[in-house]
N, CA, C and O of each residue as an XYZ file, in Angstrom:
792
protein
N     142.148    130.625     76.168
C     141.460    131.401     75.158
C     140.711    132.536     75.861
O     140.227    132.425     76.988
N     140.655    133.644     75.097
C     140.384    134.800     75.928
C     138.906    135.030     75.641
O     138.440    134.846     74.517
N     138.092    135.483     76.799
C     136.657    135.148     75.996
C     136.287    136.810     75.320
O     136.864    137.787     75.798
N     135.717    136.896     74.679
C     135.559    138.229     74.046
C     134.639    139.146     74.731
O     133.648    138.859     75.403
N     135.325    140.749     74.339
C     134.574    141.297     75.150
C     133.018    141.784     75.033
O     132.586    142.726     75.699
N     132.319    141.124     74.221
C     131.195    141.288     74.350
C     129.980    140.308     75.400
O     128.900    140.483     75.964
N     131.196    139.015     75.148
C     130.275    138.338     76.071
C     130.802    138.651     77.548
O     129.966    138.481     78.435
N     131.924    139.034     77.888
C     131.908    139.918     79.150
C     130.919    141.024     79.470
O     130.522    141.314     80.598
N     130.601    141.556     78.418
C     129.686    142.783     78.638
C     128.165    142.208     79.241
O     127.547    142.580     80.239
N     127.761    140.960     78.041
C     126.687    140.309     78.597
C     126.246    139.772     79.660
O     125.124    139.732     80.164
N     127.611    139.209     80.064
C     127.451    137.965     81.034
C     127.428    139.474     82.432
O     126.814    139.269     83.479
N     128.032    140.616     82.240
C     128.007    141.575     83.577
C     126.750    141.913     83.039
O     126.269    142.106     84.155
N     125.937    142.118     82.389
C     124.507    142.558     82.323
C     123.450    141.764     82.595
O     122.312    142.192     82.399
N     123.652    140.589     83.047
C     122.939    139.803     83.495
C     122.834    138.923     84.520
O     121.963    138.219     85.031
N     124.347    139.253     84.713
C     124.641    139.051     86.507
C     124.352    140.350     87.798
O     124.383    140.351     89.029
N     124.026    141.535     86.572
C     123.171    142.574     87.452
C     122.365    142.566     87.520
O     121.949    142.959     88.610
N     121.326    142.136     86.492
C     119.720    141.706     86.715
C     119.455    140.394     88.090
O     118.710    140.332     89.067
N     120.259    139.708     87.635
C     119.848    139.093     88.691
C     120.382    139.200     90.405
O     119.995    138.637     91.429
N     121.200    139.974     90.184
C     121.514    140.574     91.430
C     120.407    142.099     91.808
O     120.322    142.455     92.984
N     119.852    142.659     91.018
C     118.603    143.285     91.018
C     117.734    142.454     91.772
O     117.236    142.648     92.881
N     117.616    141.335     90.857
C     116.233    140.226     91.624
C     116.694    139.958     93.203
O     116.104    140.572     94.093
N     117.286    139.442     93.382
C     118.273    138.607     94.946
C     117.709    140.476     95.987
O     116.945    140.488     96.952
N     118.385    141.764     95.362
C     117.965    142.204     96.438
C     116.555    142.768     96.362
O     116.074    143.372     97.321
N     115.967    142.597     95.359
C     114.633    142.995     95.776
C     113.981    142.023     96.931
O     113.298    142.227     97.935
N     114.581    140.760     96.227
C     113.807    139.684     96.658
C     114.213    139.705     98.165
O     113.226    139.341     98.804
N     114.814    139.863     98.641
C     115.889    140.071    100.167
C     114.719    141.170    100.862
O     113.743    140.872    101.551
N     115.039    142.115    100.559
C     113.979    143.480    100.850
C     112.504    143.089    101.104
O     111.970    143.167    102.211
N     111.861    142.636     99.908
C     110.356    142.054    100.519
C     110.571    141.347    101.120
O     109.990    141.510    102.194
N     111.462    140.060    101.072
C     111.064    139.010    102.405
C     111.086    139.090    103.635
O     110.558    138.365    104.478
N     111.954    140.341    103.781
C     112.545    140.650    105.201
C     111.708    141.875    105.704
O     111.540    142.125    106.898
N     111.284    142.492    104.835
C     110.305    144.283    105.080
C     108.546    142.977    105.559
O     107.798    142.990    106.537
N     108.569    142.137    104.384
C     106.707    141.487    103.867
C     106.609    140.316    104.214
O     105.532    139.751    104.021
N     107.849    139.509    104.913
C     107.383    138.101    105.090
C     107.216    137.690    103.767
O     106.756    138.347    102.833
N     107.788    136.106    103.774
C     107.830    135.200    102.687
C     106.189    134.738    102.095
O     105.801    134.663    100.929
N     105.555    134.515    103.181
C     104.236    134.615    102.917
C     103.259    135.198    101.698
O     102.625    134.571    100.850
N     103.405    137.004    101.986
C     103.020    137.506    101.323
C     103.688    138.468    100.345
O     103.300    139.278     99.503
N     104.488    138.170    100.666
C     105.622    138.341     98.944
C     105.544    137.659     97.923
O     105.794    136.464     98.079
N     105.182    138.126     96.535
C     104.951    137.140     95.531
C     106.152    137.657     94.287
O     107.066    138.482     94.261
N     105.659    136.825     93.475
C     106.722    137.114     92.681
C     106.639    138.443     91.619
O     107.532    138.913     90.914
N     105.335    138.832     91.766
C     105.259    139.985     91.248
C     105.558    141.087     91.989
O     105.735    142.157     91.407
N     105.656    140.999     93.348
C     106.444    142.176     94.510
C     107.600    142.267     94.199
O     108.165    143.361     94.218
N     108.319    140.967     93.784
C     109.926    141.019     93.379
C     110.214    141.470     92.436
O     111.205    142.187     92.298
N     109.430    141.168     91.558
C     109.901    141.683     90.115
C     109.951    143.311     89.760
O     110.815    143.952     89.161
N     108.471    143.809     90.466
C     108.384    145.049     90.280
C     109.204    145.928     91.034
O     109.377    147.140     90.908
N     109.780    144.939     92.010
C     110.420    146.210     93.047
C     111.962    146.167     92.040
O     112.351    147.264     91.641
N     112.441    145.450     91.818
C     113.695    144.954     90.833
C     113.410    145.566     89.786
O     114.527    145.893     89.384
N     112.601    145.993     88.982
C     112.326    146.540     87.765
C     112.668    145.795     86.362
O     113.269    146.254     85.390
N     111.981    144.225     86.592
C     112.414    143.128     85.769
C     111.116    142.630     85.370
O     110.002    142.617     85.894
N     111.588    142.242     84.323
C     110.067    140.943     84.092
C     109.728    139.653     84.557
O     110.735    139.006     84.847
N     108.852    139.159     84.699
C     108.932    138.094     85.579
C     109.556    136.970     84.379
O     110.007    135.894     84.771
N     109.546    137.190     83.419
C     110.629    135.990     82.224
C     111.843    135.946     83.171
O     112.189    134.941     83.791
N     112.772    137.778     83.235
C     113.596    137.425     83.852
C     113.937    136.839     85.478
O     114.914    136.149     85.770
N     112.983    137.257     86.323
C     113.076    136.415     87.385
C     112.999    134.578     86.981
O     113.871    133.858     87.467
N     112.081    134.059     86.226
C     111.897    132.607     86.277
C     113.631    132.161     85.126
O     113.928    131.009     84.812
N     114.292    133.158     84.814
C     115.597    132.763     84.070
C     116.507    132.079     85.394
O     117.101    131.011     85.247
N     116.526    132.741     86.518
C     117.711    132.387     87.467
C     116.696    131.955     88.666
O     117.283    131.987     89.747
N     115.392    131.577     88.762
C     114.615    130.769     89.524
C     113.466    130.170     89.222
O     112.619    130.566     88.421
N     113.446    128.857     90.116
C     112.564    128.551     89.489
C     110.950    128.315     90.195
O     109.947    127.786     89.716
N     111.227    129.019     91.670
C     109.959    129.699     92.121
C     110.269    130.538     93.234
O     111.459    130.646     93.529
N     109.419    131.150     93.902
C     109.673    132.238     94.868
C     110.449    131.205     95.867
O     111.425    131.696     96.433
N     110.125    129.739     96.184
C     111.079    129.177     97.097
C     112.228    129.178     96.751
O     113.147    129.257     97.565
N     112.415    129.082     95.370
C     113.733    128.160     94.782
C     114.755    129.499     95.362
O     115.760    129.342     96.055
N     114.095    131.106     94.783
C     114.394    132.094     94.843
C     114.840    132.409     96.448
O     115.779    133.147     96.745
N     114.243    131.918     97.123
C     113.849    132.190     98.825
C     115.680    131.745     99.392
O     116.584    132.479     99.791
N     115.633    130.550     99.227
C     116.769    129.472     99.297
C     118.023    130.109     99.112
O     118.764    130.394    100.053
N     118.386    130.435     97.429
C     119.009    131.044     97.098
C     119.495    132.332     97.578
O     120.702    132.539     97.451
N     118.745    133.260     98.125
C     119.232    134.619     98.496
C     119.602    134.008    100.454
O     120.442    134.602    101.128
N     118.844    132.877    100.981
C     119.285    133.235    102.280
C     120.893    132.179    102.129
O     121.693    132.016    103.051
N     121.020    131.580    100.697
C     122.615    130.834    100.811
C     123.676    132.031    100.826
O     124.652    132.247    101.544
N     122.953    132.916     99.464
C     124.195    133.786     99.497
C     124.402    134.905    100.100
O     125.488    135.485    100.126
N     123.032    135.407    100.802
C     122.857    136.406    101.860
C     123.448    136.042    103.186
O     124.210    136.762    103.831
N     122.947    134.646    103.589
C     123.025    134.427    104.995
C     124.577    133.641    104.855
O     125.261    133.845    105.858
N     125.166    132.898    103.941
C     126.119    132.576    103.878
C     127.393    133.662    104.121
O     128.277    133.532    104.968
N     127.256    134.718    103.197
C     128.483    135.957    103.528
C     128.397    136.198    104.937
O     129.436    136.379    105.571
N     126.993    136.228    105.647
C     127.321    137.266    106.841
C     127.764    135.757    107.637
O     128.800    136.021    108.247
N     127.471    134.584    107.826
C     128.358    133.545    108.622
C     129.549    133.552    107.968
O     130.302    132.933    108.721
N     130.160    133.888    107.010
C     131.618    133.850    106.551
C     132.492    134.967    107.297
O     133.508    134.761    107.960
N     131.974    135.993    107.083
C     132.043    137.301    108.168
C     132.433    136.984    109.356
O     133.611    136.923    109.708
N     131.538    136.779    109.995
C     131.229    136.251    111.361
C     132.888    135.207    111.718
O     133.813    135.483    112.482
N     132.712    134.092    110.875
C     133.703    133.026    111.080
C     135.236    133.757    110.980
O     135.996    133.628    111.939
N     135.649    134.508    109.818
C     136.444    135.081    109.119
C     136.867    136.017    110.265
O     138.089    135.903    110.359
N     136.327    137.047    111.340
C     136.525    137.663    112.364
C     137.051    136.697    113.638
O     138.029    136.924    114.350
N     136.376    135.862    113.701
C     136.467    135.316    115.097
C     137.766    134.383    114.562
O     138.067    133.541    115.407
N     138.397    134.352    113.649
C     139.746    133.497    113.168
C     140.671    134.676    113.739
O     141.845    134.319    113.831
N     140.487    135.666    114.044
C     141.691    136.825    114.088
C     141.977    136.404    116.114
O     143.068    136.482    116.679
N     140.985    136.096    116.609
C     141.782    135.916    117.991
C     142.201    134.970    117.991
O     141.916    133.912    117.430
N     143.426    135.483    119.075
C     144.621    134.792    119.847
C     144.139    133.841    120.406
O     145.120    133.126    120.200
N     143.457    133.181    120.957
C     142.820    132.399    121.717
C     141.568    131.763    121.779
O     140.563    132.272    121.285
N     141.570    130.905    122.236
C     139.747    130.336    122.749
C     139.149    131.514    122.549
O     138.766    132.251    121.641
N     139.213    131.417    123.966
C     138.253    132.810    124.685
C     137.913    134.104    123.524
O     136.787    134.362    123.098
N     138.873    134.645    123.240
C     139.087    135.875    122.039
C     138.115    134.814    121.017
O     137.006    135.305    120.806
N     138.299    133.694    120.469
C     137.858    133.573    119.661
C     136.045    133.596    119.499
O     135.280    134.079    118.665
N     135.916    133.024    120.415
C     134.522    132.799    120.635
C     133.878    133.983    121.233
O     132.648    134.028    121.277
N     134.713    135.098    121.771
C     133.907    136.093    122.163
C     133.467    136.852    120.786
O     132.387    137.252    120.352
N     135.004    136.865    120.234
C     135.221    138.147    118.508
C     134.086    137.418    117.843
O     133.390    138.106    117.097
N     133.657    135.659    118.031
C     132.130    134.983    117.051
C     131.319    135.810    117.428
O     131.199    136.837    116.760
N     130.483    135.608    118.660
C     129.427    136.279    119.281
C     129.078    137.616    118.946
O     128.132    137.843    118.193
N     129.567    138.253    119.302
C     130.213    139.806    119.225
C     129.505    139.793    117.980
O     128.305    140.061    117.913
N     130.408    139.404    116.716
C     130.194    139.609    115.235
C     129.440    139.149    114.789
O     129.192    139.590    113.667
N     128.480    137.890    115.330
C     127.371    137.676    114.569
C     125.726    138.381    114.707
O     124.830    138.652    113.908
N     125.954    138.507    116.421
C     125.083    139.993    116.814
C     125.600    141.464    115.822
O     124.679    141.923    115.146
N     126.710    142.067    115.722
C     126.714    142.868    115.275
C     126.348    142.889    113.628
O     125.699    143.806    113.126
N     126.859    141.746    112.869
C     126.324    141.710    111.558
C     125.239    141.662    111.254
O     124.767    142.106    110.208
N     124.346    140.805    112.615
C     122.881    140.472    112.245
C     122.273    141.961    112.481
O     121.382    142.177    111.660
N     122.489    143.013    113.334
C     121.580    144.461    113.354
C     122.039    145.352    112.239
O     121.236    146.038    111.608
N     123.632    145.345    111.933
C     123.753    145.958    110.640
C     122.892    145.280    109.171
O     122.296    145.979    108.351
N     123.016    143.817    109.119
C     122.227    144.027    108.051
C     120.825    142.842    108.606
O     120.683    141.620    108.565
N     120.038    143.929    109.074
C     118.833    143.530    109.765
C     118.003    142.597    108.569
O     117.735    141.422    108.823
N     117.626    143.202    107.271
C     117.615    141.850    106.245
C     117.450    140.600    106.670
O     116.523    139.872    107.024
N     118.585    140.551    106.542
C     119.593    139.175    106.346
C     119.362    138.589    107.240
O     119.082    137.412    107.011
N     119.342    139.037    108.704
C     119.336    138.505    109.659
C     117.877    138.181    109.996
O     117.662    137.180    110.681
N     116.930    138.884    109.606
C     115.439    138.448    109.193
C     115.258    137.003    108.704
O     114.883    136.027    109.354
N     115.544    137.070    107.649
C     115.780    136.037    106.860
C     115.929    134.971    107.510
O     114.998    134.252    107.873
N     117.668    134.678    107.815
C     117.876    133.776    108.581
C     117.400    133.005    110.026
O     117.541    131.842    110.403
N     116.846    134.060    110.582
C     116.239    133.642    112.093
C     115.212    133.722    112.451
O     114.830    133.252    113.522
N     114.075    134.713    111.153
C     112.760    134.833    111.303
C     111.967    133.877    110.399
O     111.271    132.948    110.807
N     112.185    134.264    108.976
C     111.468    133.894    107.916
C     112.048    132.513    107.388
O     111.455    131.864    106.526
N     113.162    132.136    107.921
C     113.060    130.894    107.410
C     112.919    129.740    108.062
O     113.063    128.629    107.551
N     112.602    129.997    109.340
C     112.082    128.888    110.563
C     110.285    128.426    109.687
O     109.270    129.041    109.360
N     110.893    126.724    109.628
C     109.793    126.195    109.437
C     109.064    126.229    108.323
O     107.985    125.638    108.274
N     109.714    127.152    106.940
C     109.137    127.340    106.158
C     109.083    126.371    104.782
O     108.515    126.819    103.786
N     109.599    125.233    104.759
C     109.699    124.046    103.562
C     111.209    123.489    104.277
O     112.133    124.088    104.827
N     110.979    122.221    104.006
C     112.343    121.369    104.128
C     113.401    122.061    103.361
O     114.257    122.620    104.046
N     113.512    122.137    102.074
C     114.648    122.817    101.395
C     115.214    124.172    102.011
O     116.347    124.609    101.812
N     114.166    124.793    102.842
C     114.814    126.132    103.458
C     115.166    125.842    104.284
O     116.194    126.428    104.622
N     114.555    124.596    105.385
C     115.212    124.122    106.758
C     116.605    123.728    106.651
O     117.430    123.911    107.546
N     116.923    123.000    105.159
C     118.310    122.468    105.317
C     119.276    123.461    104.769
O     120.482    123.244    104.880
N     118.729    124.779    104.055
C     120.010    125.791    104.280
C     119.975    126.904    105.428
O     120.521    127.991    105.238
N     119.275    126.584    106.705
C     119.057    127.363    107.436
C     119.831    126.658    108.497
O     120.564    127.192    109.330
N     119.568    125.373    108.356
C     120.325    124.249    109.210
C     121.960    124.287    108.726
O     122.857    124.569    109.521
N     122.199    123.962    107.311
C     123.130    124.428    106.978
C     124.198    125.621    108.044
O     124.938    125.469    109.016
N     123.861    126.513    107.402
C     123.853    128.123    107.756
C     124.995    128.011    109.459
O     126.111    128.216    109.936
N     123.686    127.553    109.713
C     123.508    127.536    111.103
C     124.677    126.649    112.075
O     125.400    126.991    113.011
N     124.527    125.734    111.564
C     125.892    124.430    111.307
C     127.200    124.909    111.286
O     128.106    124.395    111.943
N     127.340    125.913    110.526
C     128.966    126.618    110.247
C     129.348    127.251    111.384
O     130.572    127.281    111.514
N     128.790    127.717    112.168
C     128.749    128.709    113.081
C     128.557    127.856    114.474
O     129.233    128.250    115.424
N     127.680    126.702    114.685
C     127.893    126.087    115.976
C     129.063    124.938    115.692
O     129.727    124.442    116.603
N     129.190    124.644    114.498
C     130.756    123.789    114.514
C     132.187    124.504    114.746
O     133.233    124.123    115.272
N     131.800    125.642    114.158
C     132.929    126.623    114.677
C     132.990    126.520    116.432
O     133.812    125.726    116.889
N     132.426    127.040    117.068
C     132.459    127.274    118.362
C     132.549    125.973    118.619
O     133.758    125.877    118.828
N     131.966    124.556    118.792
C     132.345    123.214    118.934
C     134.059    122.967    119.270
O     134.635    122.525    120.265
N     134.592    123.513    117.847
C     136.210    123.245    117.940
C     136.944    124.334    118.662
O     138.170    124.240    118.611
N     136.447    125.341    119.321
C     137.283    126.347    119.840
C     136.790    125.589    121.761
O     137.491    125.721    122.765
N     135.215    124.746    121.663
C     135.134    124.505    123.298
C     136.468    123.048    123.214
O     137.202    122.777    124.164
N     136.485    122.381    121.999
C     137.147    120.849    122.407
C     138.718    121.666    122.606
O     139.556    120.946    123.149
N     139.129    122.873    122.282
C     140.337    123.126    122.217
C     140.564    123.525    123.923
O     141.638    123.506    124.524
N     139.613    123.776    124.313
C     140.138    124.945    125.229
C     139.539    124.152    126.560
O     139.569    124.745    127.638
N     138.844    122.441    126.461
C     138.574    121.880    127.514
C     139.584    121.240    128.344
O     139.386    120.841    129.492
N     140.743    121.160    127.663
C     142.353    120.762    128.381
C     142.531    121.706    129.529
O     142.664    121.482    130.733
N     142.493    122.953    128.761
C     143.058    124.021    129.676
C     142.513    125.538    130.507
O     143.071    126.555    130.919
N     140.765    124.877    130.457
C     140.287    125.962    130.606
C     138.855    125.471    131.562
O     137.774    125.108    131.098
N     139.191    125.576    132.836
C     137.929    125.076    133.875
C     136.549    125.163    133.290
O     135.684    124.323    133.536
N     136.366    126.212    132.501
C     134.958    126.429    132.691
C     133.985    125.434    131.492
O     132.838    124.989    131.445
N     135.361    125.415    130.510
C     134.726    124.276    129.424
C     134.772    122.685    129.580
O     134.078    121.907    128.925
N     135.747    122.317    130.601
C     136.305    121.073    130.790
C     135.382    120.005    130.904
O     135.729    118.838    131.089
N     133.795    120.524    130.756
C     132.724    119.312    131.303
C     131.540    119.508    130.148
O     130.443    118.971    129.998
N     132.168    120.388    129.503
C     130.726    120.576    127.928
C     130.733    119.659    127.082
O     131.747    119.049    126.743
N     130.124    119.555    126.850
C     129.856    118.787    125.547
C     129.754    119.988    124.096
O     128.935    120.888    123.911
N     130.810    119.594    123.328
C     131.359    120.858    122.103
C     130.187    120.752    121.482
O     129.433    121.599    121.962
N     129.790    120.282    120.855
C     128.570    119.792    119.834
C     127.214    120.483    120.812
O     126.473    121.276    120.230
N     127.007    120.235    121.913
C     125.447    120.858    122.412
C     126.069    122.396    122.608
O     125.476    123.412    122.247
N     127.537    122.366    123.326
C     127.602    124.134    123.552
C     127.701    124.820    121.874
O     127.268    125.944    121.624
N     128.107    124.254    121.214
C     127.933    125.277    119.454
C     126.205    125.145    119.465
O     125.452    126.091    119.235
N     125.891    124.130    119.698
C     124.093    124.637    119.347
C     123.626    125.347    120.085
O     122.700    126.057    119.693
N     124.014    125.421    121.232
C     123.246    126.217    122.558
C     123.718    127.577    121.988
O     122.884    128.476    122.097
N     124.803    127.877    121.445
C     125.418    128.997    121.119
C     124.644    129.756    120.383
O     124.085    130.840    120.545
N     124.748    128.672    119.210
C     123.787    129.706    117.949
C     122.486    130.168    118.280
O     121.958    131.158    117.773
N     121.700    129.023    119.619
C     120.470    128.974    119.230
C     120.009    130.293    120.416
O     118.989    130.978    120.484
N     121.119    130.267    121.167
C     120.660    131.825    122.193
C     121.101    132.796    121.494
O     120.580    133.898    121.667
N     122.076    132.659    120.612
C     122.228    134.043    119.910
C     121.219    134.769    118.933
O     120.775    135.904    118.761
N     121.089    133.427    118.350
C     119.799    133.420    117.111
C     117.918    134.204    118.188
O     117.333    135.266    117.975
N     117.665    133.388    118.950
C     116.828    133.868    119.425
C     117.037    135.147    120.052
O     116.109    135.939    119.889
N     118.102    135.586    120.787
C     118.098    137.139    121.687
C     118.046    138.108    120.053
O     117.175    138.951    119.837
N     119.202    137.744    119.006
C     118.930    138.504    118.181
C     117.797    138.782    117.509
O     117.313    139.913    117.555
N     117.245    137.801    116.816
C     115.812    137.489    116.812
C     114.619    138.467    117.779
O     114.053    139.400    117.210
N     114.413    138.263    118.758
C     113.597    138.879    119.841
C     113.937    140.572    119.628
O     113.050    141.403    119.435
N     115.284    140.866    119.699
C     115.433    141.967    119.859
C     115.369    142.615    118.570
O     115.212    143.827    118.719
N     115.431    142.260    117.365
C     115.272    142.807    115.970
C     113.805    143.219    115.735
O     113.462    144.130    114.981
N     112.882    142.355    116.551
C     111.440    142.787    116.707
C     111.133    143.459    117.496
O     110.214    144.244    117.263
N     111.778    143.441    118.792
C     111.534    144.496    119.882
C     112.656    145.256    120.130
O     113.390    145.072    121.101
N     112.834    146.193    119.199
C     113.856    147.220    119.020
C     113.952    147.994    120.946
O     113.056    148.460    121.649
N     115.283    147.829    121.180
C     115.799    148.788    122.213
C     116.793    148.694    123.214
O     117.020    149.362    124.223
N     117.547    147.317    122.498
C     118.891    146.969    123.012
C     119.996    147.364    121.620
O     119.751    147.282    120.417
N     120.806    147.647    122.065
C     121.984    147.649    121.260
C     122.906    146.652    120.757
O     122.796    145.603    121.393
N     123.549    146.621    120.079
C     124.255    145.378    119.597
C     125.362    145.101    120.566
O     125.477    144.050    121.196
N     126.341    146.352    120.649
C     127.030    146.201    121.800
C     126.713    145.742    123.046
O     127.607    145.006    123.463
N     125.629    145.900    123.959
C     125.102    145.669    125.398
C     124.953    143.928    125.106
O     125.568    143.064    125.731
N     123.777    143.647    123.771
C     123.412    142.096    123.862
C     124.805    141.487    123.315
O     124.983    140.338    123.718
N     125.509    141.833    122.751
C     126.804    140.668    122.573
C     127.830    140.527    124.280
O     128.336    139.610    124.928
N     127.681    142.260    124.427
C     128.776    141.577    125.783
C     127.749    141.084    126.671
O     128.292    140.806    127.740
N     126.401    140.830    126.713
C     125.820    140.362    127.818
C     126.172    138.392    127.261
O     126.859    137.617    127.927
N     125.428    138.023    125.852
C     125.869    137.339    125.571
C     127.339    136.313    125.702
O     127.391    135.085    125.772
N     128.384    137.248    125.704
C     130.090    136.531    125.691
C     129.878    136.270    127.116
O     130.442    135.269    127.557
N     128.964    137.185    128.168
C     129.517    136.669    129.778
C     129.059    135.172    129.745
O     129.858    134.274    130.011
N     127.489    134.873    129.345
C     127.195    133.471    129.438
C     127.798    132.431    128.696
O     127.511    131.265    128.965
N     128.732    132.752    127.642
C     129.102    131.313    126.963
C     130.599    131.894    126.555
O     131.177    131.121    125.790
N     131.134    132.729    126.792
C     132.706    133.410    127.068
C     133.135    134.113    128.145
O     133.369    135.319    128.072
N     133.303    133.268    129.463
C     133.396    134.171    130.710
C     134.870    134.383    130.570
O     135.473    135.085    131.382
């Protein structure tokens, strides 16, 4: 049954409002800290009422959560989705690295979000940050168990600590350097691939 086109019209007019909200809400958290972002920073910067913000949340956390699933989720899909194109181990895990530094300075946001503002901030944000985070050191996990047959330098890791060690030096150099602007994305990823993609 075909749905009519008015409620197409609706349902796109209100999947833009709330995509209004998501990036306002993205913008203060990442420009103002979660802290002091309220829900009236979001609303006004979105140009919504706060009725319509509490329609698709049901508080600045619930809201918080939500934008770093579907914010921080695309750019690890990204990330994963690139590093599937190499030929190899090695290619693979370098094209990860590479791309998750480079996504995180292009959309500096996001990458706020994920590595600044949501450390420590409520259990529910820890477990989509943990989440998040998870996709990306399990990835690299299965590219070290692949490549410990045939490749000296992995043959003695442990897959599971090198994907965490992975994320968690990437996460922090990116991190560090998003606050102390004056490395490039290019320089910290290939410095990065030498230590955990020689």
């Amino acid at each position: 049954m075909a749905v009519p086109s008015a409620q197409l019209r609706r349902d796109a007019r209100v999947e833009r409002r709330r995509r209004r909200i998501v990036e306002a809400a993205l913008s203060n958290f990442a420009s103002r800290g979660y802290t002091v972002t309220s829900v009236d920073d979001v609303v006004t910067r979105a140009r919504v009422s706060k009725s319509a913000f509490y329609e698709f949340f049901d508080s600045k956390e619930h809201c918080f959560r939500e934008v770093l699933e579907e914010e921080g989720g695309a750019l690890i899909h990204e990330v994963l989705t690139d590093a599937a194109t190499g030929h190899d181990h090695h290619s693979r895990l370098r094209l990860g690295i590479s791309r998750f530094v480079h996504e995180c300075f292009s959309r500096p946001d996001v990458a706020r979000l994920l590595i600044v503002e949501s450390v420590g901030l409520s259990e529910g944000v820890e477990a989509v940050r943990h989440a998040l985070q998870a996709r990306f050191a399990d990835a690299v996990a299965e590219e070290v168990r692949h490549a410990m047959t045939h490749d000296a330098f992995y043959a003695d890791k442990d897959p599971a600590v090198f994907g965490r060690a992975v994320v968690g030096a990437v996460s922090d150099a990116v991190g560090y350097f998003l606050t102390h602007p004056g490395v490039d994305a290019e320089s910290l990823a290939d410095s990065l691939c030498v230590i955990f993609a020689p």
